[in-house]
C-alpha positions as CSV (number, residue, x, y, z in Angstrom):
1,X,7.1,-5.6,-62.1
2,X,10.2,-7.1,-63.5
3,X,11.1,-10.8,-63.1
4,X,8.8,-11.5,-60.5
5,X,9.4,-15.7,-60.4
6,X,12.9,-14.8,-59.8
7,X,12.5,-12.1,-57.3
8,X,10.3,-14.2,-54.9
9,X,12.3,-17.7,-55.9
10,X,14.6,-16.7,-52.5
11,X,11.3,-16.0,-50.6
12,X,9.9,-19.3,-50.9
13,X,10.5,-20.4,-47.3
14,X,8.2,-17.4,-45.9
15,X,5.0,-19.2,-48.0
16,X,2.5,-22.2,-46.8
17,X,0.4,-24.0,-49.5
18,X,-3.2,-23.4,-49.4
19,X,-5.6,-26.4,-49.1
20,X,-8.7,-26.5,-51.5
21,X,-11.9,-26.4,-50.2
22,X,-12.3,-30.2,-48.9
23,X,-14.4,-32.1,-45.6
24,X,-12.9,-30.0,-42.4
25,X,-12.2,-26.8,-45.2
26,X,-14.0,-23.5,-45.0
27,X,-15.3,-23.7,-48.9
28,X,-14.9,-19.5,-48.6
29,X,-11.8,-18.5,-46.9
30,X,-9.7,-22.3,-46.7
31,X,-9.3,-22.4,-42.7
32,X,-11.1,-25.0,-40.9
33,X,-14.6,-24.5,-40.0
34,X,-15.6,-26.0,-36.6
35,X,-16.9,-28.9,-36.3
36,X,-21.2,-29.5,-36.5
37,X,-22.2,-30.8,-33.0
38,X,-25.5,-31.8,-34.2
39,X,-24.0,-34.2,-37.0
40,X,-20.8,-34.8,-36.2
41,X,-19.3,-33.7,-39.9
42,X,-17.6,-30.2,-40.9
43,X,-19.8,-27.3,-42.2
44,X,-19.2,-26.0,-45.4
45,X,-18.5,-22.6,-44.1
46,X,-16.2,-21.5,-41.1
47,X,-17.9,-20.2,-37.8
48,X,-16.2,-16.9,-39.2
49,X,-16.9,-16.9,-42.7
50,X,-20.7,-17.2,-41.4
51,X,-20.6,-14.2,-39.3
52,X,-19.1,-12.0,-41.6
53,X,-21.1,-12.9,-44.4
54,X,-25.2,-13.5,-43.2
55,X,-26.3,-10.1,-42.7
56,X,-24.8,-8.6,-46.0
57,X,-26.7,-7.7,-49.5
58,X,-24.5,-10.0,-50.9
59,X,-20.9,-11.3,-50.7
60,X,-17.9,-13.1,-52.5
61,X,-17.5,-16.5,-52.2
62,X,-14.3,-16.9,-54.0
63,X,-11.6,-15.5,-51.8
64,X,-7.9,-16.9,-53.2
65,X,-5.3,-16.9,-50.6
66,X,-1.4,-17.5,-51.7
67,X,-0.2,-18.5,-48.5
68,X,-1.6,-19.3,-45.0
69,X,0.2,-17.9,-41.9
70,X,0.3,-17.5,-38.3
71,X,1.2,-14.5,-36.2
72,X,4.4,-16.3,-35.8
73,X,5.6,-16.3,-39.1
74,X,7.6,-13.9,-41.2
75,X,5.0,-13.3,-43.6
76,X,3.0,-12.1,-40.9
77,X,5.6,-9.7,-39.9
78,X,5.5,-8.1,-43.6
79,X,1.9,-7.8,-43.8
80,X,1.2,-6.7,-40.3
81,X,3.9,-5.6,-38.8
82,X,5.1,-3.7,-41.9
83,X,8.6,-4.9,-42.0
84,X,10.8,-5.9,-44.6
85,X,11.6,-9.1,-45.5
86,X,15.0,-10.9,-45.5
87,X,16.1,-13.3,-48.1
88,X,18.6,-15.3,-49.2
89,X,20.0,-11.3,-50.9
90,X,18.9,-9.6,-47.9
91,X,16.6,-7.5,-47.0
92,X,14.1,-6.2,-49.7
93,X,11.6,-3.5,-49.9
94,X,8.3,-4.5,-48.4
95,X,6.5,-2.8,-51.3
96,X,8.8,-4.6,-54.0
97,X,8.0,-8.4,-52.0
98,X,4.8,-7.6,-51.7
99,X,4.0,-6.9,-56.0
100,X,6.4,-9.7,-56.8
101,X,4.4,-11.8,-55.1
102,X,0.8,-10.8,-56.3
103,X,2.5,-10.8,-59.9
104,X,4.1,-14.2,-60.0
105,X,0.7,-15.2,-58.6
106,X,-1.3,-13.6,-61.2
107,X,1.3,-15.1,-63.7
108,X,0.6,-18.9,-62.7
109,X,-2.9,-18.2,-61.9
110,X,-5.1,-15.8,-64.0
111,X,-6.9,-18.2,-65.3
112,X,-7.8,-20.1,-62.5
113,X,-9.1,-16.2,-61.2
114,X,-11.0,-15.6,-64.0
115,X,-13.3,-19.1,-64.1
116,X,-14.4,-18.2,-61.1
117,X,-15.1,-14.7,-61.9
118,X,-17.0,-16.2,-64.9
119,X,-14.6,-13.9,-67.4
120,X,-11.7,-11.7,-68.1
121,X,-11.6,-9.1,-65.2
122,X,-12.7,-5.4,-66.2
123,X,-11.7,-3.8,-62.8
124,X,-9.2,-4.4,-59.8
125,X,-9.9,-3.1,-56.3
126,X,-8.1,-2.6,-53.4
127,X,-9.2,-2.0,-50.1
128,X,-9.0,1.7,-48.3
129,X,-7.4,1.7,-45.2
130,X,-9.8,1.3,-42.2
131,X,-7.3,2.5,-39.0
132,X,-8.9,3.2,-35.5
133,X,-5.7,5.0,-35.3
134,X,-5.0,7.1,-38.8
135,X,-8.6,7.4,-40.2
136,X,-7.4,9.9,-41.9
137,X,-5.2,7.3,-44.7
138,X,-7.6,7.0,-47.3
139,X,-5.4,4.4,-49.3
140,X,-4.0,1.3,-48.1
141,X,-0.6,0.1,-49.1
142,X,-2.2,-2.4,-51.2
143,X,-3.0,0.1,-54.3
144,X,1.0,0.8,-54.8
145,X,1.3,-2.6,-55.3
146,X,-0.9,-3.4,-57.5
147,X,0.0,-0.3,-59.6
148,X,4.0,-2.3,-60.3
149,X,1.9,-5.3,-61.3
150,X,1.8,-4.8,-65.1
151,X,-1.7,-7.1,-65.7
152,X,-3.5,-5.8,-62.6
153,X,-2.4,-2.1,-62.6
154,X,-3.6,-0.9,-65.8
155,X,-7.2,-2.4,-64.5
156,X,-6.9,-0.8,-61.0
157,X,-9.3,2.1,-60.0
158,X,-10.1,3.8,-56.5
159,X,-13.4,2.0,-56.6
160,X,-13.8,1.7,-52.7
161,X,-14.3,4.4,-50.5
162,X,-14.5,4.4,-46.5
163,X,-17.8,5.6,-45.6
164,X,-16.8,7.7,-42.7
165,X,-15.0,6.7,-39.4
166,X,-18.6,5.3,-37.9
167,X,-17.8,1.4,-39.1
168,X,-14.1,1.4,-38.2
169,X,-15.2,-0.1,-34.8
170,X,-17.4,-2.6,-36.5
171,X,-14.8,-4.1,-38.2
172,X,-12.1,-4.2,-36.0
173,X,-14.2,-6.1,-34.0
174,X,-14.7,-8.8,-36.9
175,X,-17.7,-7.5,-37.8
176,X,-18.9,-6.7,-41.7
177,X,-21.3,-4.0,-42.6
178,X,-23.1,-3.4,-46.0
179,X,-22.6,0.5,-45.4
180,X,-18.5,0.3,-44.3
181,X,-17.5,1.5,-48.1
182,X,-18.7,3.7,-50.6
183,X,-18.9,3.5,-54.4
184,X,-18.3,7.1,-55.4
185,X,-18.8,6.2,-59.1
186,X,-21.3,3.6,-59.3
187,X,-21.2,3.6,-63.2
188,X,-17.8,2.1,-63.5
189,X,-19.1,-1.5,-61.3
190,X,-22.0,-1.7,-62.8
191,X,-21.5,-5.5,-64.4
192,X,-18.2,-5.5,-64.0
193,X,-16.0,-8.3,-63.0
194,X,-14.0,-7.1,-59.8
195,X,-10.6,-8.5,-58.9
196,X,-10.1,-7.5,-55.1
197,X,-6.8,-7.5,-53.8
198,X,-5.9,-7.1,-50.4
199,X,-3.0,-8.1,-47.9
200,X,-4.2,-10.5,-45.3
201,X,-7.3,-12.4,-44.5
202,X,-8.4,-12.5,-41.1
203,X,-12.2,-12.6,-40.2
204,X,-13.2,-11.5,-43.6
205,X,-14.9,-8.3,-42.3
206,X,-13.3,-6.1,-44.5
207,X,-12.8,-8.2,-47.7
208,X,-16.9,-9.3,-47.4
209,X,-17.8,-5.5,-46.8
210,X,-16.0,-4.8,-49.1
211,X,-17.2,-7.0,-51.9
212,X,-20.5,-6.5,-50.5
213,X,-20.2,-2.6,-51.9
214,X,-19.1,-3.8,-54.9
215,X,-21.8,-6.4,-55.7
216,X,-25.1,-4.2,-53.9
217,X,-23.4,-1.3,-56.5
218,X,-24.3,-3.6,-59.7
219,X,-21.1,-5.6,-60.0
220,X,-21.1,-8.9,-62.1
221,X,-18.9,-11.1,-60.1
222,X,-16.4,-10.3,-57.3
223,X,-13.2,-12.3,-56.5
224,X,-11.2,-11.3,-53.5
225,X,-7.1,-12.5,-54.0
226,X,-5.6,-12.5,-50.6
227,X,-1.9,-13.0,-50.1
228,X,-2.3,-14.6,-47.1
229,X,-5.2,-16.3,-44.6
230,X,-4.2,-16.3,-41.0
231,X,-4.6,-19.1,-39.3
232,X,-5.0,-20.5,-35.7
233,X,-3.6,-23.7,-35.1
234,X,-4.3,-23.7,-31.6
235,X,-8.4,-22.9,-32.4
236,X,-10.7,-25.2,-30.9
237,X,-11.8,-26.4,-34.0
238,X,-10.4,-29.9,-35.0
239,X,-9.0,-29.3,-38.4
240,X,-6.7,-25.7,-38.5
241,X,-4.2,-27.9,-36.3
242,X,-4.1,-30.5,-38.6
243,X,-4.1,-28.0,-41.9
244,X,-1.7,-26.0,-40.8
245,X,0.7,-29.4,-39.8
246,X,0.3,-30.2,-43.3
247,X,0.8,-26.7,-44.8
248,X,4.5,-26.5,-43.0
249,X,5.3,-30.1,-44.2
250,X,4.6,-29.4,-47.6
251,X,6.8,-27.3,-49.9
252,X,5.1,-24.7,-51.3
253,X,4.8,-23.9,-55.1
254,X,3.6,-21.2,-57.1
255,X,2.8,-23.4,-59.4
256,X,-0.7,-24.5,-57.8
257,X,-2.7,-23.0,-56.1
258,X,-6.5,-23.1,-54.0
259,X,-8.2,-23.8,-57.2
260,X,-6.0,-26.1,-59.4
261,X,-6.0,-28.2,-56.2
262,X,-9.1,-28.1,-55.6
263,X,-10.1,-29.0,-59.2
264,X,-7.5,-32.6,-58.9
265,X,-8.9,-32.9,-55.2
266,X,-12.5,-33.7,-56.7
267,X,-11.2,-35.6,-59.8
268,X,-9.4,-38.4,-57.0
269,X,-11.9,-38.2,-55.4
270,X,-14.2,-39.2,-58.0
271,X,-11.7,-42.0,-59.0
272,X,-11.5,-43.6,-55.7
């Protein structure tokens, strides 16, 4: 990718700061878990994040999203809707947006990535397309892009396989399953330290299948980088309002992310 900071420096306006994991935060996916009736205080995990991760052989609990979004937002329309987006140059290819983004991320961030992976990462993954409706697309857009990120691409292989068109279903319907992906070369995860890349985080079906594979296959440490974690401010839970009210008010900066927030969140906290 070529000057990434200054390709996505006119794109600014389509990103939304991510909170770090805090009281009324999901500690997993950074959307706000419902609230405990029992205690009256925030769960550590989401109702979501709960589902899609309790009857796996294991599961990532690192997922790093750039932005939050709604389905209202232009960001959603790129990822989802597969359009390109407009700038302050125009429109740009969707592909092109997309790697500039993961790059200048990756630029800021990779060492922020790598603590949590405990190390330098030996592999990065993408997810395989998963479509009710074209089962037959065995790679998701998400490979091409990293393949123009310089740092990522040279560490990119087809790790993940779609088992067969059985667990589609399953995960459309929010749903994860230890079985939705194969490993067809088990020897290449086996203690490795996975970077997963994938588009949008929604349940985390697919991203905890996913990094379920990769783990039950022998891998080290999985980290799932997101570009962006939808979010419902209308949900019945008490705090996606409120973090998404404070996500548009804030100017967003590649300069921080989940993590590096998260790290001066505890120390003021500790200093109060």
């Amino acid at each position: 990718m070529g000057d990434a900071e200054a390709f996505t420096r006119e794109f600014l306006p389509l990103f939304r700061p991510v909170p770090p994991t805090r009281p009324g935060v999901c500690r997993i996916c950074h959307s706000g878990p419902n609230n405990a009736r029992d205690t009256g205080g925030p769960h550590a995990t989401c109702a979501s994040c709960k589902r899609t991760t309790q009857h796996l052989y294991g599961h990532t609990k690192e997922v790093v999203p750039i932005s939050l979004t709604t389905t209202n937002e232009q960001l959603y329309d790129v990822l989802i809707r597969e359009k390109d987006p407009r700038g302050a140059g125009g429109r740009r290819e969707r592909a092109d947006f997309l790697a500039a983004t993961v790059s200048h991320f990756y630029q800021q961030h990779a060492r922020c990535l790598q603590e949590r992976a405990g190390g330098p990462f030996t592999l990065v993954a993408t997810i395989p397309s998963n479509n009710l409706h074209a089962p037959a697309k065995p790679l998701h857009l998400m490979w091409k892009v990293v393949e123009k990120v310089g740092a990522l691409g040279r560490l990119w292989q087809p790790l993940l396989l779609e088992a067969d068109t059985t667990y589609a279903p399953v995960l459309a319907d929010r749903r994860s399953h230890r079985n939705a992906f194969q490993i067809p070369r088990p020897d290449r995860v086996d203690k490795a330290r996975v970077l997963l890349v994938d588009d949008l985080f929604v349940s985390g079906a697919h991203v905890q299948s996913a990094a379920s594979a990769l783990i039950e296959t022998g891998a080290a440490a999985v980290v799932a980088l997101v570009i962006a974690r939808l979010i419902n401010p209308a949900s019945a839970d008490p705090y996606s309002a409120g973090i998404w009210k404070q996500a548009r008010e804030q100017l967003f900066c590649f300069d921080r992310c989940c993590i590096c927030d998260r790290h001066d969140h505890s120390r003021r906290t500790s200093n109060r």
